[in-house]
Steps between C-alpha positions, in 0.01 A plus 500: 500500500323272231217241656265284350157475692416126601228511643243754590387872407641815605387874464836660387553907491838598394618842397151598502353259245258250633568094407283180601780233508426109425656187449709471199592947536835589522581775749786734479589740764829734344679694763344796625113387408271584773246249537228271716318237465165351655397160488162466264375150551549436873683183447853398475743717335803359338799544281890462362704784476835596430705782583783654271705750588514855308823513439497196313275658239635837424240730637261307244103517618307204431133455434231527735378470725280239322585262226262255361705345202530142516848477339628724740321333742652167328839632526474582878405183567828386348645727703383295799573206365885575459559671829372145621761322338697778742782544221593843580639644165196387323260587718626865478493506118125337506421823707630747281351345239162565639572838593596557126170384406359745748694776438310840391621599158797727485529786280577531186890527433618240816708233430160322421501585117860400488544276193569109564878557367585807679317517785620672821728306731538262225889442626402417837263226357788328245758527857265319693430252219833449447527513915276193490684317206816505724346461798250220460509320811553779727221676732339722230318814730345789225502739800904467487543479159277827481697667745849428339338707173357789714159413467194349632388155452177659349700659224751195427183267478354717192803585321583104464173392445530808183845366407420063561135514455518311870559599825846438675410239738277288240797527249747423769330173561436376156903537464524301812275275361645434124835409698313285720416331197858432392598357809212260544567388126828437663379291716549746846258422767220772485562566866876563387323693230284728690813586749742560197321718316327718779168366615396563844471125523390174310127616572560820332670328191203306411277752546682753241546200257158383504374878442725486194526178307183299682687245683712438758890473511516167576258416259672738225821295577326148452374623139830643405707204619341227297 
């Protein structure tokens, strides 16, 4: 479990350290801590959290069970943000990209100090790329893709962001969006757009293409068209 206090103060023992909790702390319960809290301030206590399941990460501990950093703080945040926007595939990835942010260090020799070029499980990351590239509109899931190399989502995400330099889902979508591009230049609707090349929906679309280029497809296709 990974929360971000609100509001409020809490007295926090876990695993027999002793923690005062406030707003802006991270708080990260791995399985198997043993923990309580008490509230400190008497007022209102309140939080986000998300839960991730341990298989998904490979036995991997995270930090904890407080973390004060404000980019990883930043970065959950964007983690709420996305599971918002209730897009399923991505919302996963933003999660595991927390977690790798959180993740206690692993020892020396893992696949962790595997060079850029030949880094472990660097096939599975060129299938699914090459998945993706023949594949572009369909329902992309990196829990199935994962699965169909033997491995967990956890360990896909790092060995393509080590082979890409980006993680699948964010380099599945700028493909989706340079052919977007194409067919708006063609003069395609963008809600024909979003639907051919795989968005969830013309709302999704312009949200992925105004994260990238600064301005919306209909807008792109006005400038291109003139």
């Amino acid at each position: 479990m990974i929360g971000l206090v609100e509001e409020g103060q809490r007295s926090l023992v876990c695993n027999g350290g002793a923690f005062e909790l406030v707003p802006g702390d991270l708080v990260v319960f791995n399985p198997g801590d043993v923990h309580s809290c008490e509230q400190s301030d008497g007022g209102v206590f309140a939080y986000d959290s998300v839960v991730v399941a341990a298989e998904l990460l490979d036995g991997v501990r995270l930090k904890g069970p407080k973390v004060s950093d404000p980019a990883v703080v930043e970065v959950f945040r964007e983690v709420l943000r996305v599971l918002e926007e209730g897009v399923e595939a991505e919302a996963v990835e933003a999660v595991l990209c927390l977690c790798e942010l959180l993740a206690v260090e692993e020892a020396a020799g893992d696949d962790s100090t595997a060079s850029p070029s030949f880094g472990l499980h660097e096939d599975a990351a060129q299938r699914a790329m090459a998945h993706f590239c023949g594949h572009l509109a369909a329902p992309a899931s990196l829990g199935a893709l994962a699965a169909d190399e033997g491995l967990s989502p956890y360990a896909l995400l790092r060995a393509y962001k080590r082979r890409f330099a980006i993680t699948p889902m964010r380099h599945l979508t700028s493909l989706r969006v340079e052919c977007a591009c194409r067919l708006l230049r063609e003069g395609v609707e963008p809600a024909a757009v979003a639907a051919e090349v795989g968005f969830a929906d013309q709302a999704h679309l312009t949200r992925a293409f105004k994260q990238r280029l600064g301005i919306t497809p209909g807008a792109y296709q006005k400038m291109v068209r003139v």
